[in-house]
C-alpha positions as CSV (number, residue, x, y, z in Angstrom):
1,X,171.7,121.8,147.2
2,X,171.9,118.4,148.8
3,X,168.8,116.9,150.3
4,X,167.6,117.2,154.0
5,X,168.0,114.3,155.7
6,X,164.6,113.8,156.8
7,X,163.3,113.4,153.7
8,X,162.0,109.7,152.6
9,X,163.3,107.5,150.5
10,X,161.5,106.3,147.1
11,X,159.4,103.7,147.4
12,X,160.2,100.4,145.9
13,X,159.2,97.0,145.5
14,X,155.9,95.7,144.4
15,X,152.6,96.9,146.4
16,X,151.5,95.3,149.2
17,X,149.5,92.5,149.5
18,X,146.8,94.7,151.1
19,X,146.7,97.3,148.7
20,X,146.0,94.3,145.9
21,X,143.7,92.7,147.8
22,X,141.4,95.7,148.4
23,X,141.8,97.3,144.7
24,X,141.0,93.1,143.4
25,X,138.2,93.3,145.6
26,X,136.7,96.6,144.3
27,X,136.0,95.2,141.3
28,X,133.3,92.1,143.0
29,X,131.9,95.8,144.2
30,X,131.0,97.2,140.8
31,X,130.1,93.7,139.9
32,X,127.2,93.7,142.6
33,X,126.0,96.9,142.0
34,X,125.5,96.1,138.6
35,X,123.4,93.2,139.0
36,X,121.4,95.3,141.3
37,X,121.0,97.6,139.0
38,X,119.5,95.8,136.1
39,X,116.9,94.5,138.7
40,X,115.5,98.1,139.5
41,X,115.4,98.7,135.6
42,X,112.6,95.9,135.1
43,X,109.4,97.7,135.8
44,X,110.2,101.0,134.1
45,X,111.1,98.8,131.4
46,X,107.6,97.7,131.5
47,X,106.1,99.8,131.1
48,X,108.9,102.4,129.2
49,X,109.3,99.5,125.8
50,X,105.6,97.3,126.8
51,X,107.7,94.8,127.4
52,X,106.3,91.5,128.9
53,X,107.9,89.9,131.7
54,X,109.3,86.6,129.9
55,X,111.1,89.3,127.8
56,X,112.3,91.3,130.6
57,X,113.3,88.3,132.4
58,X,115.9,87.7,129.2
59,X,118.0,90.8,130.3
60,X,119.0,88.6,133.8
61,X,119.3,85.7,131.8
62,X,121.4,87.2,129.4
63,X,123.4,88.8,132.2
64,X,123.9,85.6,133.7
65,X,124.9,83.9,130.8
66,X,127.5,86.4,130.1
67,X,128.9,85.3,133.6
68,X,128.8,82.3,132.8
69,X,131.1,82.1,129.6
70,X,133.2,84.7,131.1
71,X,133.5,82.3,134.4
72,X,134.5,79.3,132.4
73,X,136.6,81.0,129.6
74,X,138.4,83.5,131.7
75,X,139.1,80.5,134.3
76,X,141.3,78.5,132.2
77,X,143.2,81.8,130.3
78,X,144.2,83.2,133.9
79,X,145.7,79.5,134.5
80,X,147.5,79.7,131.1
81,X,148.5,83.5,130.9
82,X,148.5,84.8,134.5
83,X,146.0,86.7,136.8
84,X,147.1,90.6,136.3
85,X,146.3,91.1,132.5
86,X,142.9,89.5,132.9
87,X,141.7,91.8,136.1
88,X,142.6,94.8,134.0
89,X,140.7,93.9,130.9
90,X,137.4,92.7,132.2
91,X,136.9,96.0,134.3
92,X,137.6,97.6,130.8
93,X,134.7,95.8,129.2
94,X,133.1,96.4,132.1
95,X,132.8,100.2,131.6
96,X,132.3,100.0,127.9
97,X,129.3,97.5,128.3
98,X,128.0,99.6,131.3
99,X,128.0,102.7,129.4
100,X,126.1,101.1,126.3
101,X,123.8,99.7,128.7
102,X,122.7,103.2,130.0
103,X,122.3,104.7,126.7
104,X,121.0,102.0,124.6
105,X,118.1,103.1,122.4
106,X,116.1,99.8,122.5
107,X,116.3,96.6,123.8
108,X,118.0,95.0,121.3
109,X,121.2,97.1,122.1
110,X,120.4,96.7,126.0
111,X,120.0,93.3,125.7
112,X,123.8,93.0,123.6
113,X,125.2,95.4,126.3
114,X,123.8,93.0,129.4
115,X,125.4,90.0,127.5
116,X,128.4,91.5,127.7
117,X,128.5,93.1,130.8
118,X,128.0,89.6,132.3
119,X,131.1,88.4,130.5
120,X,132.8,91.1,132.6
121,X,131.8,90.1,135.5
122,X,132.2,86.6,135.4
123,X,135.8,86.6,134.5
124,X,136.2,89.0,137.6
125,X,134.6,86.5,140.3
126,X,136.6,83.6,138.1
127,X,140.3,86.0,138.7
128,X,139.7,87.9,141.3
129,X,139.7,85.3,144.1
130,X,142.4,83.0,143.2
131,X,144.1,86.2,142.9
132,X,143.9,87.4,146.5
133,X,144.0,83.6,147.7
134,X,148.4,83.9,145.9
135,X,148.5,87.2,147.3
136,X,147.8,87.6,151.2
137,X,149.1,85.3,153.8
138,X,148.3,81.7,154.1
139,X,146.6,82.7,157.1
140,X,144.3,85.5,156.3
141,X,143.4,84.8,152.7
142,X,140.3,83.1,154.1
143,X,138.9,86.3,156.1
144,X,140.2,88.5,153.5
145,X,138.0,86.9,150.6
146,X,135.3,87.0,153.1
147,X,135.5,90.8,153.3
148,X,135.7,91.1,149.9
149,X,132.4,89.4,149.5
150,X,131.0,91.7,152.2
151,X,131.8,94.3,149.8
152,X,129.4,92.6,147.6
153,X,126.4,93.0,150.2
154,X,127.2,97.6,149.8
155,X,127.4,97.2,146.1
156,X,123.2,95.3,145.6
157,X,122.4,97.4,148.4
158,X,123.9,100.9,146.7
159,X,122.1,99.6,143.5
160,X,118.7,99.1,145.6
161,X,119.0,102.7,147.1
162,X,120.0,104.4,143.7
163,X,116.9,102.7,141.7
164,X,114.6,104.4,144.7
165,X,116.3,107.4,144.5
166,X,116.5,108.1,140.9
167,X,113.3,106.2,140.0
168,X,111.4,108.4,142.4
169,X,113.1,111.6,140.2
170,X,112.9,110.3,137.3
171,X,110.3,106.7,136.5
172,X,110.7,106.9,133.0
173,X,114.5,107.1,132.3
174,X,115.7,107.1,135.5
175,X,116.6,103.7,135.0
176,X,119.5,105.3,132.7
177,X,121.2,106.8,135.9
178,X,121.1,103.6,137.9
179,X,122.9,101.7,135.2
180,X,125.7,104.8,134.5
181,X,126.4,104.7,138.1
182,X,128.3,101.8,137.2
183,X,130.2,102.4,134.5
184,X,131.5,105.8,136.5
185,X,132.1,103.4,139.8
186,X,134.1,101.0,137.7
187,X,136.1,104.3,136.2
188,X,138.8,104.4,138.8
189,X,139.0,100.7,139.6
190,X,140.6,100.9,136.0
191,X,143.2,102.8,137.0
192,X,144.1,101.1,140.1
193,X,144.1,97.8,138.8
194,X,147.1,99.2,136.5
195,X,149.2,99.0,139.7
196,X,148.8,95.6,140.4
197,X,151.5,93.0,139.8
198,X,151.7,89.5,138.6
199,X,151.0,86.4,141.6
200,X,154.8,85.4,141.7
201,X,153.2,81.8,142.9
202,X,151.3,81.3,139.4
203,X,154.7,82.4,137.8
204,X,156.8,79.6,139.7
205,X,153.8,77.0,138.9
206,X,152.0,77.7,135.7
207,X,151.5,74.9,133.8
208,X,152.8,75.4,130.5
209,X,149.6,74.2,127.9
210,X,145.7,74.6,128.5
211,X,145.7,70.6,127.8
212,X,147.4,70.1,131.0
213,X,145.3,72.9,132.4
214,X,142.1,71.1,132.0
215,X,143.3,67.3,132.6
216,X,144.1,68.8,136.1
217,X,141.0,69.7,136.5
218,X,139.2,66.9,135.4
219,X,141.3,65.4,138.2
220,X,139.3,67.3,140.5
221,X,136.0,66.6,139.4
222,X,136.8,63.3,139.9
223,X,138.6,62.9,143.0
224,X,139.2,66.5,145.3
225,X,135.4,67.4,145.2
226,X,135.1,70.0,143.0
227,X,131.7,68.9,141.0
228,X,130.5,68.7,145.1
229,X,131.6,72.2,145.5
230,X,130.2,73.6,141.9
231,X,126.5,71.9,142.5
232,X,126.3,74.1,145.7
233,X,127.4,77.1,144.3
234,X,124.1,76.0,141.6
235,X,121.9,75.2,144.5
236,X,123.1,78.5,146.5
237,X,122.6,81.1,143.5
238,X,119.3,79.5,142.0
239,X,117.2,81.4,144.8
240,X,120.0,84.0,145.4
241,X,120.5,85.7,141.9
242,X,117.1,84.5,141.2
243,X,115.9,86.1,143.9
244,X,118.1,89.2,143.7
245,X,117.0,89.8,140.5
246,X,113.1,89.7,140.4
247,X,113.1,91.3,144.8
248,X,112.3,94.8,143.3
249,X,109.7,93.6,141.0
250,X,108.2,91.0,143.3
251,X,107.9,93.2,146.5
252,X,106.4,95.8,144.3
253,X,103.6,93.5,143.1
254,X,103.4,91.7,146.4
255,X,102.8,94.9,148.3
256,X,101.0,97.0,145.6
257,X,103.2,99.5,145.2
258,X,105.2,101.6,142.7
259,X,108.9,100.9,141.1
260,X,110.7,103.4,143.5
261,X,109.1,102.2,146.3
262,X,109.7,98.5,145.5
263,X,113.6,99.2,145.3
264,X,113.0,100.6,148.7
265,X,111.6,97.7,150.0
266,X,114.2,95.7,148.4
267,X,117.0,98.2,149.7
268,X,115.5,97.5,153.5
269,X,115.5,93.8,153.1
270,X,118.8,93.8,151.7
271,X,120.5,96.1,154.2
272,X,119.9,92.5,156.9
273,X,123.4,91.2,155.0
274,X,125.4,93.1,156.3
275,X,125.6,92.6,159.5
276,X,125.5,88.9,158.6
277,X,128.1,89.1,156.2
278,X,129.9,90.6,159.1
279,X,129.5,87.3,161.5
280,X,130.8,85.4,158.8
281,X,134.1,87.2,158.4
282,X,134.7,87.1,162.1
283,X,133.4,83.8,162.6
284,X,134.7,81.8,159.4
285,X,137.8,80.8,161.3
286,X,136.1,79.8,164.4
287,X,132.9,78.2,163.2
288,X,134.3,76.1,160.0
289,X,132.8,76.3,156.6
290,X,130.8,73.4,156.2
291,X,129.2,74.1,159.3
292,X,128.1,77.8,157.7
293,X,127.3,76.4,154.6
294,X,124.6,73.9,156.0
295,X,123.3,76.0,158.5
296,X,122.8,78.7,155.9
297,X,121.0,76.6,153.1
298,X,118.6,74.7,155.7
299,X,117.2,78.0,157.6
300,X,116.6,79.7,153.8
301,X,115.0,76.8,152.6
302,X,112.8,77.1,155.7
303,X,112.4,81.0,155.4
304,X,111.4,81.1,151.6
305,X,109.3,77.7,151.9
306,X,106.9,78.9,154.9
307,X,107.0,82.2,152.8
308,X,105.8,80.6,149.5
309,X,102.7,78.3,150.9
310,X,101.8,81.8,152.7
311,X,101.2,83.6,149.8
312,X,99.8,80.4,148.1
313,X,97.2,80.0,150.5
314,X,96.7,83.7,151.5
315,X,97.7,85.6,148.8
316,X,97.3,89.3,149.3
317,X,96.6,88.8,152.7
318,X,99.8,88.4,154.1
319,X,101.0,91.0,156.2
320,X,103.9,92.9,154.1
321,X,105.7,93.0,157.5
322,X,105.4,89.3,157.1
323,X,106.7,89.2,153.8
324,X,109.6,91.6,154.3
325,X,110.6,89.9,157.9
326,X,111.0,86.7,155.8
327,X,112.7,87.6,153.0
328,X,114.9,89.4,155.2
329,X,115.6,86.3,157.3
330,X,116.4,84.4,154.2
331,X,118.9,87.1,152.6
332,X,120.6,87.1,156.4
333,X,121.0,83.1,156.8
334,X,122.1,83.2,153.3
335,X,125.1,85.8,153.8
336,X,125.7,84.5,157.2
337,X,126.8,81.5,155.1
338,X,126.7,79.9,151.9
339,X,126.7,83.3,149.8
340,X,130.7,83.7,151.1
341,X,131.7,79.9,151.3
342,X,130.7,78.6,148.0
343,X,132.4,81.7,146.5
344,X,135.6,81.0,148.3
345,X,135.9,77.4,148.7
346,X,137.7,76.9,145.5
347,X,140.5,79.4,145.6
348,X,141.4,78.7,148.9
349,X,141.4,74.4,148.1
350,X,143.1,74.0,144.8
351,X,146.3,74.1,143.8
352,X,147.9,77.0,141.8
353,X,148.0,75.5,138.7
354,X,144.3,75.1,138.6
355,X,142.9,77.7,140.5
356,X,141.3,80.0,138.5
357,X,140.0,77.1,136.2
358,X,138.2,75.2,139.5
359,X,136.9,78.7,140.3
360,X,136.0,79.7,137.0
361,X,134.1,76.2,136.9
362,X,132.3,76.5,140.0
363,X,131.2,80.4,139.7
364,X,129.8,79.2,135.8
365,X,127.6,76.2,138.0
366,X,126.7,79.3,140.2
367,X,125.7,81.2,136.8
368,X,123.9,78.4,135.7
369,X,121.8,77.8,139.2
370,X,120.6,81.8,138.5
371,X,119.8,81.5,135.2
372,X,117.5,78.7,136.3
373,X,116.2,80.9,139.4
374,X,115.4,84.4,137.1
375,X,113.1,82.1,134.0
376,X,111.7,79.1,136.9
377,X,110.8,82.0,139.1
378,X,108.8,84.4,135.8
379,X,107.5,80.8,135.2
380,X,106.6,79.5,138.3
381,X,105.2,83.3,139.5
382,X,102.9,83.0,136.0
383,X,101.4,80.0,137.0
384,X,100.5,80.3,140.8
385,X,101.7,83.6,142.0
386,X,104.9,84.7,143.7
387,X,104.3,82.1,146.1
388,X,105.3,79.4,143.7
389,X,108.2,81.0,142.6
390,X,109.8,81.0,146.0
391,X,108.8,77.6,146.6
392,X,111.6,76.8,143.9
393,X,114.4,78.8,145.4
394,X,113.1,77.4,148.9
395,X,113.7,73.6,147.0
396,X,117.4,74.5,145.6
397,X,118.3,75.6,148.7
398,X,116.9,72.2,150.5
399,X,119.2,70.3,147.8
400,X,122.2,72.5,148.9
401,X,122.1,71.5,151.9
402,X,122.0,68.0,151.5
403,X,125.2,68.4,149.2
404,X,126.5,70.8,151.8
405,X,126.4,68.0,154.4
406,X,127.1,64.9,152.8
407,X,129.1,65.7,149.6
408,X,133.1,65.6,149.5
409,X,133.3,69.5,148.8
410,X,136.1,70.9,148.0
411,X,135.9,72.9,151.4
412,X,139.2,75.4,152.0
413,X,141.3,75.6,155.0
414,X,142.8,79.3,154.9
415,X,145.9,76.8,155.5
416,X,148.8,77.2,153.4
417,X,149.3,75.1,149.7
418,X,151.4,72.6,150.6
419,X,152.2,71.5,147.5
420,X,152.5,75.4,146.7
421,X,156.3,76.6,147.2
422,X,156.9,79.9,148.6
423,X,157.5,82.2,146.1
424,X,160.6,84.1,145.6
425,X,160.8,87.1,146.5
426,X,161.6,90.2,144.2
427,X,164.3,92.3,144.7
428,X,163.4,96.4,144.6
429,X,166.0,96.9,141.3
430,X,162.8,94.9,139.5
431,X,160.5,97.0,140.3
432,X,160.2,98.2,136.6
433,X,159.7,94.5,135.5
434,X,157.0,94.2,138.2
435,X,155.0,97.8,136.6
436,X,154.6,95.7,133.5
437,X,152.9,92.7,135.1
438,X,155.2,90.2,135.7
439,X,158.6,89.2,136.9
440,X,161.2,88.8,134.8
């Protein structure tokens, strides 16, 4: 019986660039959520394992650390070996570290699982953006990262509202859920990233040896303002992961309350970068971003400085409206600007050949700034209070700004590669080729 003529034809050809942009960016999602998540796991931790907090503080070092080796390593093999393979695998460690994490039966295995978890996500912030920047237009692959990193803002946020949640049902293991959540999140992002293809761009301009790789980017230390670009990314993340990481803890101590209820706290100041993640991707364009990046650092240096000699002089006396309006200013400033730019900057400035190597590079000095912010801060607190602690974040961000401002960054255009040919495009009788990854 021969078919009705209404009926639609097949669809061929690779996806759209849409489709991989939003199934890349699902993975800087789960990514978020999960350093949320370890965050609301400190104080039942405590208390669960009489753990100290110098040894609970390891668990975001470790994390970090993990993000840092999986920034720098993953970098330079999606250069070398291409982009698709690369997103697919580190969600895959992703779940399997996520899902050891939940059930570990002491630290020792939690502490393994976080290491690896971070290697996960640091080889998704080093693939994911370069990724996106090959993919979209030239002229929207600066507003489409920038949404991508809003999506960043839900996932801490969900993490926040689950450890209050779960932490009010449960204060003893509920800690377990937070961290499954996830591993089951990250479950279908495993299955969509199968359908992504290969950047055609990195296939017309890979460079054919790692050596070549990395003298190309030692070119950019040197000369396009990369090392500019990767000491604000430190500066930025220093009191932002630092920060994120210790918020449930510290408002809970600060305002004398329980675990659940600190999450809370930490789920209403969070909530504030949204809408200023917002700003940014419908300003980014219009405003420029150096001009967000220095505007960003300055007002959060301000915001966690006046905050810090606060407490140091008044202690418990400050009014917790005082401390949440505060830290809420400094998380909005912060996502207004620098917390999207610095992520971005690289991917859309470099060329092709070294993208995901200058971005791997720059996310590991990002890595770097929060190990520093997660043990300065547990030092700093154990010394003078909370108050100190956020003096340091307040003095990285300071230093950001001067970098911001007078540095050579490596500051993107959303403009096209001009020394990036057009790639060619692939005719619909590949598409099996394409299913596998690549072009032949």
């Amino acid at each position: 019986m021969p078919a009705r003529a209404s009926q639609k034809p097949a669809r061929t050809g690779p996806p759209g660039w849409r489709f991989q942009a939003v199934v890349a960016g699902l993975g800087i999602l789960v990514s978020s959520y999960d350093l949320g998540a370890i965050s609301v796991a400190f104080d039942p931790l405590r208390h669960r394992w009489h753990l100290s907090t110098p040894v609970l503080s390891t668990l975001g070092t470790l994390t970090l650390l993990g993000m840092l080796v999986g920034s720098l390593v993953t970098g330079v093999l999606a250069d070398r070996y291409g982009r698709r393979r690369l997103v697919v695998a580190d969600v895959v460690l992703f779940v399997l570290a996520a899902t050891a994490a939940a059930l570990a039966p002491d630290f020792g295995v939690l502490a393994a699982a976080r290491l690896a978890t971070g290697l996960a996500s640091g080889a998704d912030f080093a693939v994911v953006f370069p990724f996106v920047a090959e993919t979209a237009p030239a002229q929207a692959r600066g507003p489409t990262m920038a949404w991508i990193m809003l999506t960043a803002n839900f996932g801490t946020l969900a993490a926040y509202g689950a450890g209050a949640l779960f932490l009010h049902l449960d204060p003893a293991e509920g800690w377990r859920v937070v961290l499954g959540l996830g591993a089951l999140l990250a479950l279908p992002v495993v299955l969509l990233r199968g359908q992504l293809v290969e950047s055609p761009t990195w296939d017309v301009l890979r460079l054919p040896s790692v050596r070549q790789i990395l003298a190309e980017t030692r070119r950019g230390l040197r000369h396009d303002g990369l090392l500019a670009s990767t000491a604000a990314t430190f500066s930025y993340q220093v009191g932002d992961q630092g920060l994120g990481l210790v918020l449930p803890l510290l408002l809970a101590g600060v305002l004398g309350t329980t675990a659940a209820s600190g999450a809370l706290a930490a789920t209403a100041v969070k909530a504030v970068t949204i809408p200023a993640a917002l700003l940014t991707v419908l300003g980014i364009e219009r405003l420029g971003r150096r001009h967000l990046q220095v505007a960003g650092f300055v007002l959060r240096a301000l915001c966690l400085g006046g905050l810090g000699v606060w407490l140091l002089e008044a202690g418990p006396h400050v009014p917790a409206v005082a401390v949440g309006a505060l830290l809420a200013a400094a998380y909005f400033v912060g996502a207004a600007g620098p917390d999207k730019v610095t992520v971005i900057g690289p991917a859309e400035a470099f060329d092709t050949t070294v993208r995901s190597t200058s971005q791997g590079l720059s996310q590991a000095g990002g890595r770097l700034g929060g190990i520093l912010g997660v043990t300065g801060y547990g030092l700093f607190a154990a010394l003078g209070g909370p108050g100190a602690g956020l003096l340091l974040f307040a003095v990285a961000a300071a230093f950001g700004g001067l970098v911001s401002r007078w540095a050579p960054l490596a500051e993107g255009t959303a403009g096209p590669d001009e020394r990036t040919p057009a790639p060619t495009p692939v005719p619909s009788a590949h598409r099996a080729s394409w299913s596998r990854g690549r072009p032949r």
